[in-house]
N, C-alpha and C positions, 0 to 999 in steps of 0.2 A: 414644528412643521411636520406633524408626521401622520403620515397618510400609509393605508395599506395597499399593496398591488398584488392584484388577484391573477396569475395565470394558470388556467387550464386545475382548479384548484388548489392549488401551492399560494401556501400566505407567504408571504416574505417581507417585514420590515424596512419599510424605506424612511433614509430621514435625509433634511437637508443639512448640510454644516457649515460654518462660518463664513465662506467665501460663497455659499449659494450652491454648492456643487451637491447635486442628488446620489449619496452611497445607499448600498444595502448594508444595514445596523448588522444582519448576522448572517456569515459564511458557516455552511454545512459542508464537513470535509467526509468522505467515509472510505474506508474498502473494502474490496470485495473478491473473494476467490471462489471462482464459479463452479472449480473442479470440473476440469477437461471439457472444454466447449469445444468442438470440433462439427464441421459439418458433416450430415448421415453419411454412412458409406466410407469415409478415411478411418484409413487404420492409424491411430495416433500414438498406440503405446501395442507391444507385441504382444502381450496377456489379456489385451482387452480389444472385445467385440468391438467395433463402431457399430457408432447407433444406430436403428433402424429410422425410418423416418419418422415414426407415430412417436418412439423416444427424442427424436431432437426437436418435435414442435410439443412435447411436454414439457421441457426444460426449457428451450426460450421460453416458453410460458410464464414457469414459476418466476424465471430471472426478472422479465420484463415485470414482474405484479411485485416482484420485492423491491426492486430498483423506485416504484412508484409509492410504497408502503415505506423507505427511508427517505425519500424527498430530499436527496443531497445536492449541493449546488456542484462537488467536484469530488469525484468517484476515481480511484483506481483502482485496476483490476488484474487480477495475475488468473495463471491458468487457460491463458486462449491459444487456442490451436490457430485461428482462424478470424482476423478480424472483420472477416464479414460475418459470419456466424453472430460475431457482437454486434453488428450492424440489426441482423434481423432479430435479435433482441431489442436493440432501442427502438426499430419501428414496432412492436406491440405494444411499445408505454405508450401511457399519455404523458407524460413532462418531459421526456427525453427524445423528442421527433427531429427536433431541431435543434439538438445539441455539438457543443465541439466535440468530436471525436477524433484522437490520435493513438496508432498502433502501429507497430510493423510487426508482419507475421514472421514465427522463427523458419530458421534456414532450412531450405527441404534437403541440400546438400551435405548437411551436417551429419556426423557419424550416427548421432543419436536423435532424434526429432525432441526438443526441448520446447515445454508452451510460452508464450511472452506476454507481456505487459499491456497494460492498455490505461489512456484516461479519457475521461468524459466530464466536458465541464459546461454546466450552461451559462458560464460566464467569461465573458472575451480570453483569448491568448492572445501574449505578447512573442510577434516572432514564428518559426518552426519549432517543433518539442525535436528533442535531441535523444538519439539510444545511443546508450554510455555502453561501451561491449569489453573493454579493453582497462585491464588493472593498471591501476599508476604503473611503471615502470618498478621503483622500489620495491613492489609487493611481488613480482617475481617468483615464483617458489617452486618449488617440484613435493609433490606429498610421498609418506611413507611408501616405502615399497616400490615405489611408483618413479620411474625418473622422468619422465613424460613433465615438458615444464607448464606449468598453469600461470596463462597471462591473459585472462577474460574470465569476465562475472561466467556461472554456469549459464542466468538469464540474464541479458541488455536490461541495464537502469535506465528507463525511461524520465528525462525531464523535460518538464516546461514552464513557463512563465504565465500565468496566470493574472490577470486583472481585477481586483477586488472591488477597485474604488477608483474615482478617476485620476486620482495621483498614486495610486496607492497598489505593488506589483507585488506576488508573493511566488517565488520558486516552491513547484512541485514536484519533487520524488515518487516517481511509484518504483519499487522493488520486489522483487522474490527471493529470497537467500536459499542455500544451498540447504538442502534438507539434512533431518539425522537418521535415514534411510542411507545404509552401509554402502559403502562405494568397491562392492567384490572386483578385483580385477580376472582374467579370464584362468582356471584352474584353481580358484581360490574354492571354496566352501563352507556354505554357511554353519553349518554342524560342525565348523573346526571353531573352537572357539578363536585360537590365535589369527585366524583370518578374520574372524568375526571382527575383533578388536582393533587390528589396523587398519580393516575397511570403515568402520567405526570413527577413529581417529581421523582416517583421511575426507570425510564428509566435514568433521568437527573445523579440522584446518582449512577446509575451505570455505566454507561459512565464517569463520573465522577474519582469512585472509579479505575476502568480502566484505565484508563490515567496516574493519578498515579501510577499506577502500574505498566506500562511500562516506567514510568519513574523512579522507584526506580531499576526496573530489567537494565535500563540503566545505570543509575550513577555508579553501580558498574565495570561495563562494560568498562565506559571512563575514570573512572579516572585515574589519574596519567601515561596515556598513549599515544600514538601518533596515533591508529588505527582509520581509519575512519569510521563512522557510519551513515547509512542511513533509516531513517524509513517510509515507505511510503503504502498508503492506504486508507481507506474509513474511516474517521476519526464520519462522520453522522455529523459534524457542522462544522462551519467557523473559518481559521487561529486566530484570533480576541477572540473565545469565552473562557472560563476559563476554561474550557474540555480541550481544545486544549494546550494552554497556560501552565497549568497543566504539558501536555508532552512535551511540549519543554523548562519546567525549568525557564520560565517567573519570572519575578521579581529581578533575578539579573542580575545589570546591567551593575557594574566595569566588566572591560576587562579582568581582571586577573580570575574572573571566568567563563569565555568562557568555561573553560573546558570540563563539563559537561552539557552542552547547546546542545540546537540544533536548526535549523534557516530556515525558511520556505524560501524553493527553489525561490519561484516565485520572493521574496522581495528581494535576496541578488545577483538575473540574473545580468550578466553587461550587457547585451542587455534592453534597456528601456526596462522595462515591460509593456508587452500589457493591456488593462483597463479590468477592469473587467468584460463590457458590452461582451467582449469573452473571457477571461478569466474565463469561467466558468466550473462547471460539471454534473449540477442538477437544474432542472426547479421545486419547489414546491409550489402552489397556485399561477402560474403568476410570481413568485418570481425566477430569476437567481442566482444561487448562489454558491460557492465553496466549497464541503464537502468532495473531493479526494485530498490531500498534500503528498509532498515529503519535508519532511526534512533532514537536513544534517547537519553533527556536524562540527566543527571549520573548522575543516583540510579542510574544503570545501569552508570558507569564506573566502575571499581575505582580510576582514579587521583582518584576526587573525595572529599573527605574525608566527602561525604553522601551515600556509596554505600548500600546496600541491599539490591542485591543487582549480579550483574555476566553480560555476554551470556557463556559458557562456550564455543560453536561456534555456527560461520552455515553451514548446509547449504545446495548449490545441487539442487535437481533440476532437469537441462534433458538429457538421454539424448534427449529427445524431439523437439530444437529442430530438431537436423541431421536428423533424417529426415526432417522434411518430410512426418508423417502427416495426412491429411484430419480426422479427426475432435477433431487432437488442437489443443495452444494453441501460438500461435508464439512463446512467451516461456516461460523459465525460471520455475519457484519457488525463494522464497528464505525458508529457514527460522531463525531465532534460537533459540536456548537461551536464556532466562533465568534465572541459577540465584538464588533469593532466598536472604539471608542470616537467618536465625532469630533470633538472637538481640535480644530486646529489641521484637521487635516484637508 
Protein backbone atom coordinates (compact mmCIF):
# COMPACT_ATOMS: atom_id res chain seq x y z
CA UNK A 1 0.00 0.00 0.00
CA UNK A 2 2.35 2.63 -0.74
CA UNK A 3 1.38 5.75 -2.01
CA UNK A 4 3.56 9.02 -2.28
CA UNK A 5 2.40 12.39 -0.51
CA UNK A 6 3.41 15.36 -2.03
CA UNK A 7 3.57 18.54 0.17
CA UNK A 8 4.60 21.92 -0.96
CA UNK A 9 7.29 19.70 -2.81
CA UNK A 10 8.72 17.32 -0.18
CA UNK A 11 8.29 13.63 -1.13
CA UNK A 12 7.86 11.61 1.84
CA UNK A 13 7.15 7.89 1.89
CA UNK A 14 3.95 6.92 3.35
CA UNK A 15 2.94 3.21 4.04
CA UNK A 16 0.23 1.41 5.68
CA UNK A 17 1.04 -1.41 8.36
CA UNK A 18 -0.57 -4.16 9.62
CA UNK A 19 -3.33 -2.77 11.67
CA UNK A 20 -4.24 -0.36 8.80
CA UNK A 21 -2.57 2.65 10.65
CA UNK A 22 -0.90 5.27 7.81
CA UNK A 23 3.03 5.94 9.13
CA UNK A 24 5.74 7.80 7.33
CA UNK A 25 8.47 4.95 6.14
CA UNK A 26 11.36 7.66 6.78
CA UNK A 27 11.99 10.31 9.65
CA UNK A 28 14.54 13.07 8.70
CA UNK A 29 16.39 14.14 11.93
CA UNK A 30 19.04 17.09 11.41
CA UNK A 31 20.95 20.02 13.17
CA UNK A 32 21.76 23.04 12.78
CA UNK A 33 23.86 26.04 14.38
CA UNK A 34 22.99 29.02 12.77
CA UNK A 35 25.76 31.07 14.44
CA UNK A 36 24.22 33.95 16.41
CA UNK A 37 20.79 34.67 15.13
CA UNK A 38 19.89 37.72 16.87
CA UNK A 39 17.43 40.40 15.71
CA UNK A 40 19.07 43.82 13.96
CA UNK A 41 20.17 46.28 16.46
CA UNK A 42 20.85 43.89 19.77
CA UNK A 43 23.95 43.73 21.07
CA UNK A 44 24.33 39.96 21.55
CA UNK A 45 28.00 39.38 22.34
CA UNK A 46 30.37 42.58 23.34
CA UNK A 47 33.00 42.13 20.31
CA UNK A 48 30.31 42.02 17.94
CA UNK A 49 28.47 44.55 15.85
CA UNK A 50 24.57 43.66 15.73
CA UNK A 51 23.46 43.34 12.49
CA UNK A 52 22.41 45.90 10.54
CA UNK A 53 19.19 45.29 8.88
CA UNK A 54 20.20 44.43 5.18
CA UNK A 55 22.64 41.63 7.28
CA UNK A 56 19.82 40.10 9.14
CA UNK A 57 17.38 39.75 6.04
CA UNK A 58 20.58 38.27 4.28
CA UNK A 59 20.87 35.51 6.83
CA UNK A 60 17.26 34.67 7.37
CA UNK A 61 17.54 34.32 3.81
CA UNK A 62 20.26 31.90 3.47
CA UNK A 63 18.84 30.07 6.77
CA UNK A 64 15.38 29.86 5.43
CA UNK A 65 16.77 28.33 1.50
CA UNK A 66 19.11 25.79 3.66
CA UNK A 67 16.44 24.62 5.95
CA UNK A 68 14.29 23.97 2.49
CA UNK A 69 17.46 22.40 0.64
CA UNK A 70 17.88 19.63 3.89
CA UNK A 71 14.09 18.92 3.81
CA UNK A 72 14.16 17.61 7.61
CA UNK A 73 11.13 16.40 9.17
CA UNK A 74 12.80 17.58 12.87
CA UNK A 75 15.55 20.13 13.22
CA UNK A 76 17.32 21.29 16.17
CA UNK A 77 19.11 24.25 16.54
CA UNK A 78 21.61 26.03 18.88
CA UNK A 79 22.76 29.47 18.63
CA UNK A 80 19.43 31.70 18.79
CA UNK A 81 19.58 34.81 20.43
CA UNK A 82 16.12 35.30 19.71
CA UNK A 83 13.34 32.98 19.01
CA UNK A 84 11.43 35.05 16.94
CA UNK A 85 14.21 35.88 14.82
CA UNK A 86 13.82 31.79 14.15
CA UNK A 87 10.29 32.55 13.53
CA UNK A 88 11.07 34.92 10.74
CA UNK A 89 13.16 32.42 9.28
CA UNK A 90 10.77 29.70 9.07
CA UNK A 91 8.25 32.21 7.52
CA UNK A 92 10.61 32.58 4.34
CA UNK A 93 10.63 28.70 3.79
CA UNK A 94 8.20 26.95 1.92
CA UNK A 95 8.10 23.50 4.09
CA UNK A 96 8.40 25.10 7.34
CA UNK A 97 5.19 27.70 7.45
CA UNK A 98 3.50 25.59 9.50
CA UNK A 99 5.76 23.90 11.49
CA UNK A 100 6.07 22.95 15.38
CA UNK A 101 8.23 25.35 16.69
CA UNK A 102 9.70 25.29 20.51
CA UNK A 103 12.25 27.59 22.15
CA UNK A 104 12.68 29.83 25.03
CA UNK A 105 14.78 32.68 24.69
CA UNK A 106 18.09 32.86 27.07
CA UNK A 107 17.82 34.98 30.17
CA UNK A 108 18.29 38.86 29.56
CA UNK A 109 19.14 38.92 33.42
CA UNK A 110 21.82 36.64 33.21
CA UNK A 111 25.46 37.77 34.00
CA UNK A 112 26.40 36.90 30.56
CA UNK A 113 23.77 36.72 27.61
CA UNK A 114 24.13 32.89 26.52
CA UNK A 115 22.20 31.82 22.91
CA UNK A 116 19.61 28.70 23.45
CA UNK A 117 18.18 25.98 21.73
CA UNK A 118 15.47 25.67 19.57
CA UNK A 119 13.42 22.60 17.56
CA UNK A 120 11.24 22.55 14.67
CA UNK A 121 9.24 19.59 13.81
CA UNK A 122 6.66 19.17 11.27
CA UNK A 123 5.46 16.31 12.88
CA UNK A 124 3.01 16.33 15.95
CA UNK A 125 4.50 16.66 19.74
CA UNK A 126 3.56 14.81 22.52
CA UNK A 127 2.91 17.26 25.49
CA UNK A 128 4.94 20.71 26.31
CA UNK A 129 9.02 20.26 25.27
CA UNK A 130 10.90 20.79 28.62
CA UNK A 131 14.33 23.23 29.13
CA UNK A 132 16.55 21.02 31.38
CA UNK A 133 18.70 24.06 32.93
CA UNK A 134 19.80 22.54 36.14
CA UNK A 135 22.67 19.57 36.63
CA UNK A 136 21.56 16.38 38.57
CA UNK A 137 22.39 17.24 41.97
CA UNK A 138 25.44 14.64 42.01
CA UNK A 139 27.38 16.60 39.35
CA UNK A 140 27.74 19.51 41.53
CA UNK A 141 31.24 20.83 41.09
CA UNK A 142 33.19 23.95 41.43
CA UNK A 143 36.05 24.14 38.45
CA UNK A 144 39.79 24.86 38.85
CA UNK A 145 40.59 28.14 40.18
CA UNK A 146 37.26 28.92 40.46
CA UNK A 147 35.11 28.25 43.68
CA UNK A 148 31.95 29.65 42.26
CA UNK A 149 29.72 26.23 42.27
CA UNK A 150 28.44 24.96 38.71
CA UNK A 151 24.99 23.57 38.98
CA UNK A 152 23.25 24.36 35.37
CA UNK A 153 24.17 23.31 31.80
CA UNK A 154 26.13 26.59 30.50
CA UNK A 155 22.71 26.33 27.67
CA UNK A 156 19.07 24.71 28.94
CA UNK A 157 18.76 21.11 27.17
CA UNK A 158 15.80 21.39 25.49
CA UNK A 159 13.31 18.18 25.29
CA UNK A 160 10.56 16.93 23.58
CA UNK A 161 8.41 14.17 22.75
CA UNK A 162 7.92 13.84 19.21
CA UNK A 163 5.41 11.60 17.26
CA UNK A 164 6.69 9.53 14.45
CA UNK A 165 3.90 7.05 14.01
CA UNK A 166 0.62 6.77 15.40
CA UNK A 167 1.65 4.44 18.17
CA UNK A 168 4.98 5.07 17.81
CA UNK A 169 6.87 8.32 20.40
CA UNK A 170 10.50 9.26 20.10
CA UNK A 171 12.24 11.70 22.88
CA UNK A 172 14.28 14.52 21.44
CA UNK A 173 17.45 16.10 22.76
CA UNK A 174 18.60 19.12 21.29
CA UNK A 175 21.82 20.44 23.06
CA UNK A 176 24.74 22.86 22.98
CA UNK A 177 27.81 21.79 25.26
CA UNK A 178 30.24 23.95 26.61
CA UNK A 179 32.92 25.05 24.21
CA UNK A 180 36.93 24.61 24.13
CA UNK A 181 37.06 28.45 24.08
CA UNK A 182 39.21 29.07 27.59
CA UNK A 183 37.04 30.07 30.49
CA UNK A 184 39.63 33.30 31.68
CA UNK A 185 38.47 34.30 34.90
CA UNK A 186 38.86 38.31 35.58
CA UNK A 187 42.86 39.18 36.00
CA UNK A 188 43.81 36.02 34.27
CA UNK A 189 45.74 36.33 30.80
CA UNK A 190 45.74 34.90 27.81
CA UNK A 191 49.72 35.27 27.05
CA UNK A 192 50.13 33.54 30.41
CA UNK A 193 50.31 30.30 29.48
CA UNK A 194 49.42 28.78 33.05
CA UNK A 195 46.18 30.87 32.96
CA UNK A 196 45.80 29.62 29.51
CA UNK A 197 45.75 26.02 30.73
CA UNK A 198 43.38 26.25 33.73
CA UNK A 199 41.09 28.34 31.82
CA UNK A 200 41.48 25.56 29.28
CA UNK A 201 40.78 22.90 31.66
CA UNK A 202 37.87 24.64 33.26
CA UNK A 203 35.73 24.78 29.85
CA UNK A 204 37.08 20.79 29.38
CA UNK A 205 35.36 20.06 32.99
CA UNK A 206 32.41 21.59 32.12
CA UNK A 207 31.66 20.11 29.03
CA UNK A 208 32.77 17.38 30.61
CA UNK A 209 30.51 17.73 33.66
CA UNK A 210 27.68 18.32 30.97
CA UNK A 211 27.88 15.29 29.22
CA UNK A 212 27.23 13.43 31.89
CA UNK A 213 24.54 15.00 32.83
CA UNK A 214 22.64 14.48 29.90
CA UNK A 215 23.57 11.37 30.29
CA UNK A 216 22.29 10.52 33.81
CA UNK A 217 19.05 12.65 32.69
CA UNK A 218 19.06 9.97 29.90
CA UNK A 219 19.47 6.67 31.43
CA UNK A 220 16.46 7.24 33.34
CA UNK A 221 14.71 8.10 30.54
CA UNK A 222 15.61 4.56 28.63
CA UNK A 223 15.65 2.22 30.77
CA UNK A 224 13.59 -0.57 30.86
CA UNK A 225 11.74 0.82 27.90
CA UNK A 226 11.16 0.54 24.12
CA UNK A 227 10.87 4.44 23.18
CA UNK A 228 13.34 5.90 20.94
CA UNK A 229 15.73 8.47 21.66
CA UNK A 230 17.46 10.96 19.66
CA UNK A 231 20.10 13.52 20.88
CA UNK A 232 21.42 15.73 18.51
CA UNK A 233 23.50 19.10 18.36
CA UNK A 234 26.75 21.05 18.74
CA UNK A 235 28.52 18.69 21.04
CA UNK A 236 31.91 21.54 20.63
CA UNK A 237 34.28 18.08 20.17
CA UNK A 238 34.60 15.00 18.14
CA UNK A 239 32.49 11.51 18.18
CA UNK A 240 35.94 9.80 19.63
CA UNK A 241 36.51 12.41 22.55
CA UNK A 242 35.61 11.29 26.40
CA UNK A 243 33.12 14.36 26.49
CA UNK A 244 31.24 12.78 23.82
CA UNK A 245 31.82 9.28 24.91
CA UNK A 246 30.66 10.38 28.38
CA UNK A 247 27.03 10.94 26.60
CA UNK A 248 26.70 8.15 24.63
CA UNK A 249 27.54 5.64 27.62
CA UNK A 250 30.79 4.43 26.10
CA UNK A 251 32.58 1.61 27.86
CA UNK A 252 29.88 -0.91 27.93
CA UNK A 253 30.16 -3.25 25.61
CA UNK A 254 28.03 -6.66 26.03
CA UNK A 255 24.94 -6.36 23.93
CA UNK A 256 22.67 -6.92 26.67
CA UNK A 257 23.48 -3.33 27.62
CA UNK A 258 22.48 -1.55 24.50
CA UNK A 259 19.88 -0.43 26.53
CA UNK A 260 20.82 2.67 27.76
CA UNK A 261 23.36 3.61 25.03
CA UNK A 262 23.33 5.53 22.36
CA UNK A 263 25.22 5.36 18.83
CA UNK A 264 26.58 8.03 16.62
CA UNK A 265 24.37 8.27 13.44
CA UNK A 266 27.09 8.54 10.95
CA UNK A 267 28.98 5.07 12.22
CA UNK A 268 25.82 2.76 12.41
CA UNK A 269 24.44 4.40 8.33
CA UNK A 270 23.93 1.24 6.10
CA UNK A 271 24.93 3.44 3.26
CA UNK A 272 28.98 3.24 3.26
CA UNK A 273 29.81 6.25 5.16
CA UNK A 274 31.11 9.09 3.36
CA UNK A 275 35.18 10.00 4.87
CA UNK A 276 35.56 12.31 6.79
CA UNK A 277 37.43 14.63 4.25
CA UNK A 278 33.37 15.81 3.80
CA UNK A 279 32.01 14.45 6.49
CA UNK A 280 32.56 17.32 8.34
CA UNK A 281 31.11 20.54 10.12
CA UNK A 282 33.79 22.88 11.43
CA UNK A 283 37.00 24.15 9.92
CA UNK A 284 39.42 25.21 13.12
CA UNK A 285 43.08 26.21 12.66
CA UNK A 286 43.13 24.49 9.01
CA UNK A 287 41.84 21.52 11.00
CA UNK A 288 38.32 19.78 9.31
CA UNK A 289 36.53 18.36 11.89
CA UNK A 290 33.20 17.01 13.25
CA UNK A 291 31.74 18.82 16.32
CA UNK A 292 27.66 18.60 15.16
CA UNK A 293 26.38 14.56 16.08
CA UNK A 294 23.14 12.98 16.02
CA UNK A 295 22.76 10.11 17.99
CA UNK A 296 20.32 7.41 18.31
CA UNK A 297 19.45 4.95 21.02
CA UNK A 298 19.10 1.05 20.04
CA UNK A 299 15.70 1.09 18.57
CA UNK A 300 17.63 2.82 15.79
CA UNK A 301 20.55 0.30 15.38
CA UNK A 302 19.84 -2.45 13.07
CA UNK A 303 22.40 -4.64 15.25
CA UNK A 304 20.05 -4.36 18.31
CA UNK A 305 17.52 -7.00 18.42
CA UNK A 306 14.81 -4.09 19.51
CA UNK A 307 15.33 -2.34 16.39
CA UNK A 308 12.54 -0.44 14.82
CA UNK A 309 13.68 1.01 12.40
CA UNK A 310 17.57 1.92 11.42
CA UNK A 311 19.53 5.38 10.35
CA UNK A 312 19.64 4.45 6.22
CA UNK A 313 22.46 7.70 5.36
CA UNK A 314 23.80 10.75 7.38
CA UNK A 315 24.08 13.86 5.02
CA UNK A 316 26.68 16.58 5.62
CA UNK A 317 25.83 19.99 4.18
CA UNK A 318 28.90 22.34 4.80
CA UNK A 319 29.87 23.71 0.83
CA UNK A 320 29.28 26.84 2.84
CA UNK A 321 31.93 26.39 5.76
CA UNK A 322 35.14 26.98 3.55
CA UNK A 323 33.78 30.14 1.97
CA UNK A 324 33.70 31.99 4.62
CA UNK A 325 30.14 33.88 3.48
CA UNK A 326 28.98 36.83 5.82
CA UNK A 327 25.44 35.97 6.04
CA UNK A 328 25.85 32.44 6.11
CA UNK A 329 26.54 29.82 9.54
CA UNK A 330 30.13 28.67 10.38
CA UNK A 331 29.09 25.12 11.03
CA UNK A 332 27.93 22.25 8.76
CA UNK A 333 24.44 20.62 8.89
CA UNK A 334 24.09 17.12 9.60
CA UNK A 335 21.16 15.25 8.40
CA UNK A 336 19.83 11.42 9.47
CA UNK A 337 17.64 9.25 7.41
CA UNK A 338 15.49 7.35 9.50
CA UNK A 339 14.05 4.45 7.83
CA UNK A 340 11.06 2.98 10.14
CA UNK A 341 10.50 -0.60 9.97
CA UNK A 342 6.40 -1.33 9.34
CA UNK A 343 5.80 -4.29 10.40
CA UNK A 344 3.94 -4.79 13.54
CA UNK A 345 3.76 -1.57 14.58
Amino acid sequence: HHVVFVARKACVLISQNNQGEIMQQEIRFATFNVCNLAPPGMKYYERMEPYTRAEYDAKTTWLAQQLDRMDADVIGFQEIFSQDALKDVLAKTRLYRDAHHVGFDPDQKAERLTPSVALVSRLPLVGPAQAIADLPPELHTTLPGDGRPVVRFTRPVLHARVRLADRLMAHVFVLHLKSKRPDYLHGEHEDDYRDHGIATLRSLVRRGTESLGVRLLLADMLHGNRVPAVVMGDFNDVITATTTELLMGGGQHKRESYDERLFDAYRIQRRAPRGREVAFTDIHDGRYQTIDHILVSEEFNPESRFAIGEVEEVLYFNDHVAQDLPYATDHGQVLARVRLRGEGR
